[in-house]
One Martini backbone bead per residue (centre of mass of N, CA, C, O) as a GRO file, in nm:
protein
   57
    1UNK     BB    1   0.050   0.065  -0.009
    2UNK     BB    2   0.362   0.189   0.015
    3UNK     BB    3   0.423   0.226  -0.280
    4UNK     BB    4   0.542   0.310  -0.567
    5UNK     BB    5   0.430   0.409  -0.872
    6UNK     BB    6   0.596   0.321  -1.161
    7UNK     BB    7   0.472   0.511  -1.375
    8UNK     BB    8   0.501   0.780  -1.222
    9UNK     BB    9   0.799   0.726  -1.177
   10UNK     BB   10   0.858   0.742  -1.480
   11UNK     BB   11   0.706   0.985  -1.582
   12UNK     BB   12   0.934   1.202  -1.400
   13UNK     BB   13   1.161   1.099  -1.551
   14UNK     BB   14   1.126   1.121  -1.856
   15UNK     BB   15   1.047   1.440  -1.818
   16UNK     BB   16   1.292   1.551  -1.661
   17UNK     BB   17   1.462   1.485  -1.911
   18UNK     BB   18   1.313   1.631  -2.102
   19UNK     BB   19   1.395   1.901  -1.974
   20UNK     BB   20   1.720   1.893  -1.963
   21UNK     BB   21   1.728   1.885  -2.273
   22UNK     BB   22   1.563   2.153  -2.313
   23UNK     BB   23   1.780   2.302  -2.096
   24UNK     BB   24   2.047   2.253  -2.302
   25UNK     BB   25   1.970   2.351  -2.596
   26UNK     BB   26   1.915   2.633  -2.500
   27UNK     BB   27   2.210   2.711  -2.400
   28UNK     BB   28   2.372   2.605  -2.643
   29UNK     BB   29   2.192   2.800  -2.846
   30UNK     BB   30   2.273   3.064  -2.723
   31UNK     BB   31   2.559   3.017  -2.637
   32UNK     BB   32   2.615   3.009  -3.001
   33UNK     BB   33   2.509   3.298  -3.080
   34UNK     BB   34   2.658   3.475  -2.909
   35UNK     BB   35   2.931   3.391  -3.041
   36UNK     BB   36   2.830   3.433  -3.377
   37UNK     BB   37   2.776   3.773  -3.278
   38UNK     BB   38   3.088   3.847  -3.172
   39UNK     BB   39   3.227   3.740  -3.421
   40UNK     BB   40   3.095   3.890  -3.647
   41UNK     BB   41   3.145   4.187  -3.494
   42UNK     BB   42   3.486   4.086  -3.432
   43UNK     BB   43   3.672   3.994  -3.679
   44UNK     BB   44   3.947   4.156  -3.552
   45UNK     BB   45   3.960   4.093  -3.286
   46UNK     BB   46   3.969   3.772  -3.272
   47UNK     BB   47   4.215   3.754  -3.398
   48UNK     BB   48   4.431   3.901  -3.205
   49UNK     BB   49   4.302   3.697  -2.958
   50UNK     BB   50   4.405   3.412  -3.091
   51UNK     BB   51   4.701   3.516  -3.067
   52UNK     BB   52   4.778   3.556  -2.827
   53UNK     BB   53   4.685   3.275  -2.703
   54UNK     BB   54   4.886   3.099  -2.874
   55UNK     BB   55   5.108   3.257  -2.695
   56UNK     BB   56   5.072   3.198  -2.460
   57UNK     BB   57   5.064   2.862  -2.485
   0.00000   0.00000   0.00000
């Protein structure tokens, strides 16, 4: 009588997965569009900045 309803637990763990998966595709498609307006406005400026980048390195 006190055990977990395994369908209930099965759809929230599917759920879960599911949100998951689209705040993270959310973030990662977010984080691409910003960087892809930074490239394109400052193609300049990457330049410079990747040529520093693997002197440090």
């Amino acid at each position: 009588m006190g055990h977990m309803d395994p369908t209930i637990l099965h759809h929230g763990v599917s759920e879960g997965i599911a949100a998951g998966l689209a705040g993270l595709m959310g973030v990662v498609g977010f984080g691409a569009g910003i960087a892809y307006a930074r490239m394109k406005a400052t193609g300049s400026i990457r330049r410079t900045s990747s040529s520093a980048e693997s002197a440090d390195s």
